[in-house]
C-alpha positions in Angstrom: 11.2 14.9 -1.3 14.2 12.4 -0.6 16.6 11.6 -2.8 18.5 7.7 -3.4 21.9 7.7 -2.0 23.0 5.6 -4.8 22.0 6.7 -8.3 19.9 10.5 -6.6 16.7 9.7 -8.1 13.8 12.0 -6.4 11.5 9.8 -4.3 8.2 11.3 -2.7 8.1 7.6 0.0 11.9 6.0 -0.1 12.7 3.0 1.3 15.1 3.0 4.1 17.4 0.0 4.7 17.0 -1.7 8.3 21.2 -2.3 8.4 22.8 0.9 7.0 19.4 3.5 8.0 20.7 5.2 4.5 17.1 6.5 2.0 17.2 4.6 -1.2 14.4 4.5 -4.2 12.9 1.1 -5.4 15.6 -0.2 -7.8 18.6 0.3 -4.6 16.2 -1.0 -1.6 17.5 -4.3 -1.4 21.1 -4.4 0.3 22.9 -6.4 -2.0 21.8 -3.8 -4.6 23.2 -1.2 -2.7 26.5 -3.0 -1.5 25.3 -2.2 2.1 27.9 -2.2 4.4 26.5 -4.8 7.0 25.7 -6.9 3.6 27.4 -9.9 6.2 24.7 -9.3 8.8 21.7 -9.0 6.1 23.2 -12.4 4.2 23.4 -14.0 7.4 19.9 -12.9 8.5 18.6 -14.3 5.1 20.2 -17.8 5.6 18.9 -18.0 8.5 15.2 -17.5 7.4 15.4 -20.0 4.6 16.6 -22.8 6.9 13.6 -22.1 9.3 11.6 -21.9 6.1 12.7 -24.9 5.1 12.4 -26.8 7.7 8.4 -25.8 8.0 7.9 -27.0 4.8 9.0 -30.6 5.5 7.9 -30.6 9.0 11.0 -30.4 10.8 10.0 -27.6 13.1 12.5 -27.3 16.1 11.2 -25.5 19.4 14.0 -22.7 18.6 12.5 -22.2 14.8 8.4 -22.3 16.3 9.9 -19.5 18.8 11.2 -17.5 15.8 7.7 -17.6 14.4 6.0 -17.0 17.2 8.2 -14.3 17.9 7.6 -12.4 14.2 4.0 -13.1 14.3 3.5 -11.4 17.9 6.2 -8.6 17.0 5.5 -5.3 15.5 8.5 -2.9 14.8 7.6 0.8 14.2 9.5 3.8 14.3 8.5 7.5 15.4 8.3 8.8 11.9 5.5 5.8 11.4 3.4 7.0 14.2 3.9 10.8 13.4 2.6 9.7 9.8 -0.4 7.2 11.3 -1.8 9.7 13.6 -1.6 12.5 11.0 -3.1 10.3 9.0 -5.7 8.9 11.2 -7.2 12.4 12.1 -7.9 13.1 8.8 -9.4 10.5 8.2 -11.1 10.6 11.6 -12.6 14.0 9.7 -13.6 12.6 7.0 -16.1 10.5 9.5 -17.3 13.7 10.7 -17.7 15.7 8.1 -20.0 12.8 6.8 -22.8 14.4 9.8 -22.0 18.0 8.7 -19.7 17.9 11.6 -22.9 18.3 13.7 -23.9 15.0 15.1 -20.8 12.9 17.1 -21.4 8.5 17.2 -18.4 7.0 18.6 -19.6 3.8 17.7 -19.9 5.4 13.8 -15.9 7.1 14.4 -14.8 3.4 15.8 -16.0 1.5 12.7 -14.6 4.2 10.1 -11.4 4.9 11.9 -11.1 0.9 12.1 -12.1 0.2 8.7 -8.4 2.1 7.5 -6.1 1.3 10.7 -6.8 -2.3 10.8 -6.6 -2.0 7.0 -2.9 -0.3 6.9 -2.1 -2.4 10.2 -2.9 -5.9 8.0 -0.3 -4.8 5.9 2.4 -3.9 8.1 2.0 -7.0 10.1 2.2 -9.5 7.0 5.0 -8.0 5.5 7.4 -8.0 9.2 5.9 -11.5 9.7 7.6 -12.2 6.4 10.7 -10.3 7.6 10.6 -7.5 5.8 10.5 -3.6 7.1 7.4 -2.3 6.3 5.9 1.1 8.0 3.5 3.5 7.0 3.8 6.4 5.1 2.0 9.6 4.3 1.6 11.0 0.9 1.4 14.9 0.4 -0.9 14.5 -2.3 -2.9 11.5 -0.5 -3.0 14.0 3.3 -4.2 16.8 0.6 -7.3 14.8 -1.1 -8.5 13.0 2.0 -8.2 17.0 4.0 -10.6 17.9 1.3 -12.9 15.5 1.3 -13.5 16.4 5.5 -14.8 19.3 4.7 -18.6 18.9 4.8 -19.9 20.6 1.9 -17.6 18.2 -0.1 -20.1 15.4 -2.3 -17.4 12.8 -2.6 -15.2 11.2 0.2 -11.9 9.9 -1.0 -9.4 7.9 1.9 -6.0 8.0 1.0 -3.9 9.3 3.2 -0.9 7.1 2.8 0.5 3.8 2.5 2.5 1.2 4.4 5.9 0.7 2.5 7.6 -2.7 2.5 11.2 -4.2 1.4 9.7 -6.8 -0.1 11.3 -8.7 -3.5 9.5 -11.9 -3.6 6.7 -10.9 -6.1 4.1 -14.1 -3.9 5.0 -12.7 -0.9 3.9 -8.9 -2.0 0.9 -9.9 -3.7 -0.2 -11.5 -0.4 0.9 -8.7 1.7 -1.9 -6.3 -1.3 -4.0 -8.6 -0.7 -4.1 -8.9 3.1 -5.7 -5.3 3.8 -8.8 -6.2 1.2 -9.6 -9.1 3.4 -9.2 -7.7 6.8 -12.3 -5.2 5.2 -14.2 -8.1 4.2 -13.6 -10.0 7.0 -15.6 -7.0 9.1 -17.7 -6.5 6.4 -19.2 -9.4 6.4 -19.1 -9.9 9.9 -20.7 -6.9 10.3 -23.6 -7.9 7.6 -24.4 -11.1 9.7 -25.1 -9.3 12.5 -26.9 -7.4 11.1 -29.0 -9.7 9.5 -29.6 -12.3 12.5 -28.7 -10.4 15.8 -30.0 -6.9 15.3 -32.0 -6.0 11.8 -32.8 -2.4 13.5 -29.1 -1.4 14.2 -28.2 0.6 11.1 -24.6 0.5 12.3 -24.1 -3.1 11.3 -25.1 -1.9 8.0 -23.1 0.9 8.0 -20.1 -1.2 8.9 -20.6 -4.0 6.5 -21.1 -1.1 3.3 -18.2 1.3 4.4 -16.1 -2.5 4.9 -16.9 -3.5 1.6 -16.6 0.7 -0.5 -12.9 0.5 1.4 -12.2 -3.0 0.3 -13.9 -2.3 -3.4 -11.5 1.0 -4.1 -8.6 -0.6 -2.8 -9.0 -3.2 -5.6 -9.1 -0.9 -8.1 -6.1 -2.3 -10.5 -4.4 1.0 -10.7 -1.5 2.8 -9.8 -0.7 2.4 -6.2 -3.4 0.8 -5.0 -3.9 -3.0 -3.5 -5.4 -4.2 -6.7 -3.1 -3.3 -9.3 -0.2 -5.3 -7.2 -2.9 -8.4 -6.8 -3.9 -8.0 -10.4 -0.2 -8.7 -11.4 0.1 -11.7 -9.0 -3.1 -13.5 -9.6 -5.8 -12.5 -11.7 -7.6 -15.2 -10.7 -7.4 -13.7 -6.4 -8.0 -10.7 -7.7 -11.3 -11.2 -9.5 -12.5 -13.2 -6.5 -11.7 -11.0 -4.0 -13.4 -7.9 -6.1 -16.2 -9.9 -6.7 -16.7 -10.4 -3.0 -16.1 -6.9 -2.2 -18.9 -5.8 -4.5 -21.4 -8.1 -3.1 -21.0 -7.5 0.2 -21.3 -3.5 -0.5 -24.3 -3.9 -2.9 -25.9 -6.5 -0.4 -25.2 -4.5 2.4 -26.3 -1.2 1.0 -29.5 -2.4 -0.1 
């Protein structure tokens, strides 16, 4: 447990600012609401991205601004606590696979398109949210590392994969509902892509099937609008994504399962 250096609320996953590395809880994240120190560097920063924003919008697009972009869309920041918390994470859920076969059988091709199925997932979300300029890095939960440690064991009827979350810094309430919404699609993406394959290239690998259902279970829970989860965030942004996006989850589970 971590406690906000400003007002010493309790936080299970705080926020840490990128310019004074001090722990803060939701309502202190942002700098200016913390008087950070380096407030000067994080105002300047923040100029700085509105001009280049600008400037894409009305097509003004110097070779310096498309090398900014270029340069966030390529870059990925992370941190050693973020792997620590992704691998830990990753092996549980890497279980999880496992324990699916009683912990008897091993397909690496099966592990690949589990393990993937979260990582690119979690990954989707990190990217988006630096792209957008904000920090953003994954985070186990106690409670999460606890449920999904249960569900590997085999005898367990019921497989639930939450091990964490990625954290972002992120105030523009379009901006976060895209970031939610991000990780949903990357499932569907391979969900789907998965289902085509195997429909037209090979109806006899029950992988492709595999893929597509687990995709479209991982995109469908995520959607769930509650708590923490991807859908409760999309659900406040646009109900109108939202129900699309779950409605395409569903049928590609249901069609792929069937």
């Amino acid at each position: 447990m971590h406690i906000c250096y400003i007002c010493g609320q309790a936080e299970t996953i705080p926020f840490k600012c990128n310019y004074c590395q001090e722990l803060f809880c939701n309502v202190h994240r942002n700098p200016i609401n913390h008087s950070c120190p380096f407030l000067d560097t994080y105002n300047k920063k923040r100029k700085n991205m509105l001009i280049d924003n600008d400037s894409q919008k009305y097509g003004f697009q110097s070779s310096s601004s498309v090398f900014k972009t270029l340069s966030r869309v390529l870059t990925i920041k992370s941190s050693r606590t973020e792997l620590f918390h992704l691998s830990l994470a990753t092996i549980l859920v890497t279980a999880v696979g496992l324990s699916l076969s009683g912990y008897r059988y091993i397909s690496w091709q099966f592990l690949a398109i589990f393990v993937c199925a979260f990582l690119v997932h979690e990954l989707a979300h990190k990217f988006l949210a630096q792209y957008y300029g904000s920090w953003a890095e994954f985070r186990a939960q106690t409670w999460g590392l606890i449920i999904t440690a249960i569900s590997a064991l085999p005898f367990m009827p019921f497989k639930f994969i939450a091990p964490g979350a990625v954290i972002v810094g992120l105030s523009d309430r379009k901006k976060f509902g895209r970031v939610a919404l991000i990780g949903p699609l990357t499932n569907l993406a391979m969900g789907f892509s998965f289902l085509l394959f195997s429909m037209f290239y090979d109806p006899f690998n029950p992988l492709f099937a595999i893929g597509a259902s687990f995709n479209g279970w991982i995109a469908m829970f995520n959607l769930l609008p509650f708590g923490v989860l991807d859908g409760q965030k999309i659900f406040d942004w646009n109900k109108l994504v939202w129900i699309v996006t779950m409605a395409a989850a569903m049928g590609l589970f249901i069609i792929a399962y069937l």
